[in-house]
HTML snippet that shows the backbone in 3Dmol.js (N, CA, C, O; Angstrom):
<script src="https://3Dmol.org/build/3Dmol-min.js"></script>
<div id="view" style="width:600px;height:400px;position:relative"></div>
<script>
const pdb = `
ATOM      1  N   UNK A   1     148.339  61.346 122.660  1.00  0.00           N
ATOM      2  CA  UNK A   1     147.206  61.237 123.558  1.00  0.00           C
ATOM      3  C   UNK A   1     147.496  62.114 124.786  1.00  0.00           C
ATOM      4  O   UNK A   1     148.590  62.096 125.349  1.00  0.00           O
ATOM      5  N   UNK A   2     146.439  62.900 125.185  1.00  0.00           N
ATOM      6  CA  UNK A   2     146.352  64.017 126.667  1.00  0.00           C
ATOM      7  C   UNK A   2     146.743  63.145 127.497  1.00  0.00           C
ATOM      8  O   UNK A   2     146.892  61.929 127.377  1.00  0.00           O
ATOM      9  N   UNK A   3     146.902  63.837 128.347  1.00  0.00           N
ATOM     10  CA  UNK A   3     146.629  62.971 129.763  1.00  0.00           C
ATOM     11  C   UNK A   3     145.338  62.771 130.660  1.00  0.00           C
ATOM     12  O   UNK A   3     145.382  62.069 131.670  1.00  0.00           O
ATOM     13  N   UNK A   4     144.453  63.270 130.343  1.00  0.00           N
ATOM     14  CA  UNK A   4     143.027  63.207 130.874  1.00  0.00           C
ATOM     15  C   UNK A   4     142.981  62.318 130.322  1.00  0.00           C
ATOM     16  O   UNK A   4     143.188  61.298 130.981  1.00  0.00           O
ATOM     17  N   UNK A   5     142.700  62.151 128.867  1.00  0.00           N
ATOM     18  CA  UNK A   5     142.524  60.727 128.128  1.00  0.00           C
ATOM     19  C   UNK A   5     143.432  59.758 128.794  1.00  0.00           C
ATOM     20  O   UNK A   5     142.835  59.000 129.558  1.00  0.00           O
ATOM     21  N   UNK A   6     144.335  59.631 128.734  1.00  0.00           N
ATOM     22  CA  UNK A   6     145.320  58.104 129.714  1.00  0.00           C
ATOM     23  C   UNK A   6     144.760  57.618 130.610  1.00  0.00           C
ATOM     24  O   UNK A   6     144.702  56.440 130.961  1.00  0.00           O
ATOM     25  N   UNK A   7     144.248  58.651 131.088  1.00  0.00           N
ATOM     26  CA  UNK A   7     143.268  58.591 132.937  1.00  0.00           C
ATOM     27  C   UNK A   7     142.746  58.254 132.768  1.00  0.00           C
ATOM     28  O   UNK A   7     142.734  57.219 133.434  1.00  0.00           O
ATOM     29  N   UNK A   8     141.746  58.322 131.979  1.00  0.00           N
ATOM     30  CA  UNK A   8     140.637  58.173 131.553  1.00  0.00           C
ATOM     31  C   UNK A   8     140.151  56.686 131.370  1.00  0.00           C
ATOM     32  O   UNK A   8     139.192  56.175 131.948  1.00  0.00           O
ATOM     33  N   UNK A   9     141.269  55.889 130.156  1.00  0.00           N
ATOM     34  CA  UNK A   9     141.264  54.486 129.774  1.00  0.00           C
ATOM     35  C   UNK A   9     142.170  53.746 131.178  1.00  0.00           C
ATOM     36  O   UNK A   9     141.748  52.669 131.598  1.00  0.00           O
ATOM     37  N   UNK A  10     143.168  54.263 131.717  1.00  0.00           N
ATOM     38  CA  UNK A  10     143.125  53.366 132.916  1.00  0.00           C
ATOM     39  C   UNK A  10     142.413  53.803 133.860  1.00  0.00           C
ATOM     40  O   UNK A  10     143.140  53.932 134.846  1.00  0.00           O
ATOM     41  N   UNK A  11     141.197  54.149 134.115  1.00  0.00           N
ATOM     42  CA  UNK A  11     140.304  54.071 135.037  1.00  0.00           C
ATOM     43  C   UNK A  11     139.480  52.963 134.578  1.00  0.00           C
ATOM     44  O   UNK A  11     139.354  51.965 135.288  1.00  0.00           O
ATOM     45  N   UNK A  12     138.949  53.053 133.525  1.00  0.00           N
ATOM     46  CA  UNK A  12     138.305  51.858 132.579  1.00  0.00           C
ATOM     47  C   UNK A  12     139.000  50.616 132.426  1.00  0.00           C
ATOM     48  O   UNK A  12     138.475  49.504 132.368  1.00  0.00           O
ATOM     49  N   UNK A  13     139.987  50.836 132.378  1.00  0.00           N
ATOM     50  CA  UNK A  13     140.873  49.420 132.222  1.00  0.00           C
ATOM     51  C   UNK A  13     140.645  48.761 133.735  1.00  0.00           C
ATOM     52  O   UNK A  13     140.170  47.626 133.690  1.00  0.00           O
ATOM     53  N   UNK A  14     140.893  49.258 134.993  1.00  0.00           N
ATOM     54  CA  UNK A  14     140.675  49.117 136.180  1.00  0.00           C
ATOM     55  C   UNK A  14     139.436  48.469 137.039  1.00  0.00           C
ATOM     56  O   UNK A  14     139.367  47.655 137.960  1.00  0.00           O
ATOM     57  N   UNK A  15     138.473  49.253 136.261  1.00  0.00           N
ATOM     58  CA  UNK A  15     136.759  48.315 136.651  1.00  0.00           C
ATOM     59  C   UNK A  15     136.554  47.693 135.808  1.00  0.00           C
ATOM     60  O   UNK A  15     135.788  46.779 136.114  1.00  0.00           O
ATOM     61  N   UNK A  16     136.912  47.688 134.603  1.00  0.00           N
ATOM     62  CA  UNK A  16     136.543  46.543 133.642  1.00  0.00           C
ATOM     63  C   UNK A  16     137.628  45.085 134.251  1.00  0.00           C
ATOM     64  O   UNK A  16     137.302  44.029 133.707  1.00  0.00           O
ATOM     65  N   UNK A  17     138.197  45.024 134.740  1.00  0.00           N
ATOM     66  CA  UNK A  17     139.449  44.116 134.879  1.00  0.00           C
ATOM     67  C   UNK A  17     138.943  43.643 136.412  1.00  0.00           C
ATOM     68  O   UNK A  17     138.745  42.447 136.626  1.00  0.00           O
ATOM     69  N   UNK A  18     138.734  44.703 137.521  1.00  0.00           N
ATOM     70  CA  UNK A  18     138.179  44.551 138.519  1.00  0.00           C
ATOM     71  C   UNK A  18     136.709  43.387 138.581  1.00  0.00           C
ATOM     72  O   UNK A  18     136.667  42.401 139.317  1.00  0.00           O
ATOM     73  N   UNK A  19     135.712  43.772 137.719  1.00  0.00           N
ATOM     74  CA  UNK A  19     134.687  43.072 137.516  1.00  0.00           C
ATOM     75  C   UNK A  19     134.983  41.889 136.947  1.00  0.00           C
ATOM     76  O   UNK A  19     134.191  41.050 137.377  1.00  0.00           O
ATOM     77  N   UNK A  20     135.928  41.312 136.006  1.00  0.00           N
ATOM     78  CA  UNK A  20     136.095  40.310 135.750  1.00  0.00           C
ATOM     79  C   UNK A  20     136.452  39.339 136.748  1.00  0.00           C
ATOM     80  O   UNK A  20     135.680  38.437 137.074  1.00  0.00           O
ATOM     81  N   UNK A  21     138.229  39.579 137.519  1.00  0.00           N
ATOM     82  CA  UNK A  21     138.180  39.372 139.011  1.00  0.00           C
ATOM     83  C   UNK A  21     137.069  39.094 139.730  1.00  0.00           C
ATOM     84  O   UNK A  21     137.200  37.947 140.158  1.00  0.00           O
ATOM     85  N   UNK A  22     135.855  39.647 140.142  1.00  0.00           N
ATOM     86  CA  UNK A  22     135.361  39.773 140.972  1.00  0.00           C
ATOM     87  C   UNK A  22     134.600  38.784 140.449  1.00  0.00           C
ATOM     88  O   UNK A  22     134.060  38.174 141.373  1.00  0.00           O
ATOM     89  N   UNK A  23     134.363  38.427 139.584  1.00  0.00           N
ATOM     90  CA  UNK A  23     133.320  37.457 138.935  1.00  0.00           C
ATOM     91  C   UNK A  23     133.973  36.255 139.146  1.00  0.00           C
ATOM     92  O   UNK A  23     133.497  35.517 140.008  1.00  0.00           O
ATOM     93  N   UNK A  24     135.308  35.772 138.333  1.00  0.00           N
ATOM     94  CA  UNK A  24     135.309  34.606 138.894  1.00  0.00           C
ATOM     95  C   UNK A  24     136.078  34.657 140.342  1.00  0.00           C
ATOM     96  O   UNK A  24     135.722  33.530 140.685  1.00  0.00           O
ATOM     97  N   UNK A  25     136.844  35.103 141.419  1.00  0.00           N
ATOM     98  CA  UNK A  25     136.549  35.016 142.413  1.00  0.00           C
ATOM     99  C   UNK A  25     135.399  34.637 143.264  1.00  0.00           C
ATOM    100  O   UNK A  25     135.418  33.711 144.076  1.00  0.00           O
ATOM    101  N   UNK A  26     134.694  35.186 143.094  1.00  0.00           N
ATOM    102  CA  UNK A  26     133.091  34.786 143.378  1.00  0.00           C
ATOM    103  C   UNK A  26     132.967  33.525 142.975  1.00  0.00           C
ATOM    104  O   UNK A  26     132.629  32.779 143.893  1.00  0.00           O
ATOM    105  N   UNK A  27     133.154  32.872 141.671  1.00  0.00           N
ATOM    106  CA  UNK A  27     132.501  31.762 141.915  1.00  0.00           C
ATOM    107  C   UNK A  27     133.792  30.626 142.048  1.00  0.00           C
ATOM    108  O   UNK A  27     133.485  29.448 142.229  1.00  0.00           O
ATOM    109  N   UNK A  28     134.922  30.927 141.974  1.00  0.00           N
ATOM    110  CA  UNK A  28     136.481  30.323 142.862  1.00  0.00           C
ATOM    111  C   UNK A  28     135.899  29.933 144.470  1.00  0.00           C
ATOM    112  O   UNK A  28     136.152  28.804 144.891  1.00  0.00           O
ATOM    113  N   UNK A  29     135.302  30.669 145.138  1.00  0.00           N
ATOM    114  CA  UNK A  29     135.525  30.870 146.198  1.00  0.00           C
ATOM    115  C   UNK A  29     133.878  29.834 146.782  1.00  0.00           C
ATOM    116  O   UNK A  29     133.638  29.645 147.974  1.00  0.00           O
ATOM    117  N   UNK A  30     133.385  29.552 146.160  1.00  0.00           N
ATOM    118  CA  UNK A  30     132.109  29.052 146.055  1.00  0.00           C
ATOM    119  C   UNK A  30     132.542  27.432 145.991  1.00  0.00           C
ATOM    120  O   UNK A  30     133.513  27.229 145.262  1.00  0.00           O
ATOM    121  N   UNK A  31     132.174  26.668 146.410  1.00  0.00           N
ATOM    122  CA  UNK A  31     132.736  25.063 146.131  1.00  0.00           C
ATOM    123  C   UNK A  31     130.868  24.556 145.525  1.00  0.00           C
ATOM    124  O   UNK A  31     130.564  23.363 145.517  1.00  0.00           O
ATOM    125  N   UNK A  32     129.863  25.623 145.090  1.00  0.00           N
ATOM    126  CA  UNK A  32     128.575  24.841 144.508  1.00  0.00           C
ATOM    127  C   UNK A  32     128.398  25.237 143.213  1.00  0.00           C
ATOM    128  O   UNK A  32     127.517  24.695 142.545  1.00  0.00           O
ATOM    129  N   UNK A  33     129.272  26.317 142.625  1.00  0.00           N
ATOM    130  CA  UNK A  33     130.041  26.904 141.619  1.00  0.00           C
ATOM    131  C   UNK A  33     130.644  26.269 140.993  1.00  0.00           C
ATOM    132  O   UNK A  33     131.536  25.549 141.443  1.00  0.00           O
ATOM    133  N   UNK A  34     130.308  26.358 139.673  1.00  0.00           N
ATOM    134  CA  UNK A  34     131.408  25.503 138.442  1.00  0.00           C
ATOM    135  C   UNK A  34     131.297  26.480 136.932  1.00  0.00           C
ATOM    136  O   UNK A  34     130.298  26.842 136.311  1.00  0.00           O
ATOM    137  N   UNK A  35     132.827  26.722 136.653  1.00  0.00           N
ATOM    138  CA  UNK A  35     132.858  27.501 135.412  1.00  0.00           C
ATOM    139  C   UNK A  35     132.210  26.392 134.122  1.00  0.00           C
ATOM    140  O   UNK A  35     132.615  25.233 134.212  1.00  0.00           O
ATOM    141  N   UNK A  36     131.426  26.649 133.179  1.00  0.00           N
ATOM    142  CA  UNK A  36     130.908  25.784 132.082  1.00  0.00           C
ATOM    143  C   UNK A  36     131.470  26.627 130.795  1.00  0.00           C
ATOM    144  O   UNK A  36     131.441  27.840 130.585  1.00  0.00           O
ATOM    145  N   UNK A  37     131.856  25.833 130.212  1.00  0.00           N
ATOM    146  CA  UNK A  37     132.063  25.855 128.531  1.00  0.00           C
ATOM    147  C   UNK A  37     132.059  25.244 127.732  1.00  0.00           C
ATOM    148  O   UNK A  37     132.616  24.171 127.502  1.00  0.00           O
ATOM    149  N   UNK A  38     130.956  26.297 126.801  1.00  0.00           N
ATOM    150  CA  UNK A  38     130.302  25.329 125.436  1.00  0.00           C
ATOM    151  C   UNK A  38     130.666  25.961 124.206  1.00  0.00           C
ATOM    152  O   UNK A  38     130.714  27.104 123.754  1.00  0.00           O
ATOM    153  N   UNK A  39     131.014  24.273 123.666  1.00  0.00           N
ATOM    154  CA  UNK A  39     131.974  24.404 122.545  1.00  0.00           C
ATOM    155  C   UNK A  39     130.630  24.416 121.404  1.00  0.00           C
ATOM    156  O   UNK A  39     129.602  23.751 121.536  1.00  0.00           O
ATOM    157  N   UNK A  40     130.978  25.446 120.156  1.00  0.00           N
ATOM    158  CA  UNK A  40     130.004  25.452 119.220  1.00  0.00           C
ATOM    159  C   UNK A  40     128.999  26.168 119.419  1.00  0.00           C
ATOM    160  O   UNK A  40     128.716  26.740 120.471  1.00  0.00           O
ATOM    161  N   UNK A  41     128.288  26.177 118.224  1.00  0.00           N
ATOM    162  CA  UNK A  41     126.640  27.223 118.446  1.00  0.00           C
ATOM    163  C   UNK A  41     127.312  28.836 119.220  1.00  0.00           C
ATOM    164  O   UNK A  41     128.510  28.794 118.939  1.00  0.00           O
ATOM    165  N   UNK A  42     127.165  29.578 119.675  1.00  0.00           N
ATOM    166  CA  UNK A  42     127.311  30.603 120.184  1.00  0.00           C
ATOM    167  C   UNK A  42     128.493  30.504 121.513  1.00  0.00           C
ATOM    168  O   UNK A  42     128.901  31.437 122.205  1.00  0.00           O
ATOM    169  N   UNK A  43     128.833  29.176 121.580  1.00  0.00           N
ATOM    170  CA  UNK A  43     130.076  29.539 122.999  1.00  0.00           C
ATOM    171  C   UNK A  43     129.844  30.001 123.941  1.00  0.00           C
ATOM    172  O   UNK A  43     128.759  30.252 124.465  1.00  0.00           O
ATOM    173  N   UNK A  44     131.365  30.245 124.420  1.00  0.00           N
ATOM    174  CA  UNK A  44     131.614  30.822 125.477  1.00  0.00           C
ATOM    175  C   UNK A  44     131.113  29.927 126.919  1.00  0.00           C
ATOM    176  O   UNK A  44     130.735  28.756 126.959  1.00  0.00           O
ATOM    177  N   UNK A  45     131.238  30.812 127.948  1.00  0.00           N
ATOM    178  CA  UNK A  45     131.759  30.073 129.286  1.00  0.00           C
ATOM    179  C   UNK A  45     130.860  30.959 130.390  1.00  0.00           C
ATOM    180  O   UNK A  45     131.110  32.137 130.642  1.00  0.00           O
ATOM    181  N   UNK A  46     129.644  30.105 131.078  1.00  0.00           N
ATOM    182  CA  UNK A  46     129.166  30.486 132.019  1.00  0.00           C
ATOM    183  C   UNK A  46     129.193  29.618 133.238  1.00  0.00           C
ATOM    184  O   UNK A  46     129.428  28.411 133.177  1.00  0.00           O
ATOM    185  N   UNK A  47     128.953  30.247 134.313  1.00  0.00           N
ATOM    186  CA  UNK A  47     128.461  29.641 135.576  1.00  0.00           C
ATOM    187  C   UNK A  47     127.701  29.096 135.860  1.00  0.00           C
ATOM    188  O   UNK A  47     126.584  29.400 135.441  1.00  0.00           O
ATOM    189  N   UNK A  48     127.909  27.729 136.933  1.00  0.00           N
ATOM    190  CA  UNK A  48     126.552  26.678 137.043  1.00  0.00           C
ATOM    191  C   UNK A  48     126.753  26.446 138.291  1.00  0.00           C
ATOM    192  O   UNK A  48     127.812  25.953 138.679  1.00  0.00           O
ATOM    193  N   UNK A  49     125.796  26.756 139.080  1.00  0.00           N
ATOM    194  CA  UNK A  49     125.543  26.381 140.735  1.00  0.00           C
ATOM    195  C   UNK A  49     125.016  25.173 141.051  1.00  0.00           C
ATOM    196  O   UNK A  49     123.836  24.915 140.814  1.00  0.00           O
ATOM    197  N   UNK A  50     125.644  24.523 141.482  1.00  0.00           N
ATOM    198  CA  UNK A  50     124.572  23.290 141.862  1.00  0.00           C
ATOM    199  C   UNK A  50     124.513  23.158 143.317  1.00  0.00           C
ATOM    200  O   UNK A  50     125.278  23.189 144.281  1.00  0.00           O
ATOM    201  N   UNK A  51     122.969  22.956 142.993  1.00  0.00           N
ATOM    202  CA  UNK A  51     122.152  22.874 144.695  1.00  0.00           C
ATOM    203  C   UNK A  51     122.346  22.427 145.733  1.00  0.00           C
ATOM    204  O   UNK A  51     121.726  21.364 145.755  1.00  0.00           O
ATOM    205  N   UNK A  52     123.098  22.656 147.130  1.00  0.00           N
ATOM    206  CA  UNK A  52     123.275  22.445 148.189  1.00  0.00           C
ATOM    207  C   UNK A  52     122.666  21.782 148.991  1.00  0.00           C
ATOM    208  O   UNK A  52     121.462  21.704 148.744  1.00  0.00           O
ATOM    209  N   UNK A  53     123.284  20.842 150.575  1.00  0.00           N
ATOM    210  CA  UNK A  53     122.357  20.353 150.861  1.00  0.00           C
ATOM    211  C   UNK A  53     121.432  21.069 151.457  1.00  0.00           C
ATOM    212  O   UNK A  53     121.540  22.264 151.730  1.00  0.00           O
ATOM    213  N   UNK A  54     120.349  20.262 151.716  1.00  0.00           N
ATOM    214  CA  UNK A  54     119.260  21.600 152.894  1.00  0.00           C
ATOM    215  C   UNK A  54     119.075  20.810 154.178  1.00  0.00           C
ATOM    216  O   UNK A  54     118.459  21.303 155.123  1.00  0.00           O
TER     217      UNK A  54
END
`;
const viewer = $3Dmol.createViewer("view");
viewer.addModel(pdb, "pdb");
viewer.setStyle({}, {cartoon: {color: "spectrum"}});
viewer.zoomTo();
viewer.render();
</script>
């Protein structure tokens, strides 16, 4: 493999990895934020905000 190519995938490796970070940070840092995961049917693990006082 070149070295443009190397560069290339760790630049990608970098914002792809960055955005993940940044995602759950974001909702770490949030106390109305809660990671969810559902088991079965299609999965996987999203975010659930629940409503603050007003």
């Amino acid at each position: 493999m070149d070295r443009p190519t190397k560069a290339t995938l760790w630049i990608a490796f970098v914002v792809i990895a960055s955005y993940f970070a940044w995602f759950f940070l974001d909702c770490a840092l949030d106390s109305s934020c809660h990671l969810v995961c559902v088991a079965g049917g299609r999965g996987g693990c999203h975010t659930e905000r629940t409503a603050g006082p007003k």
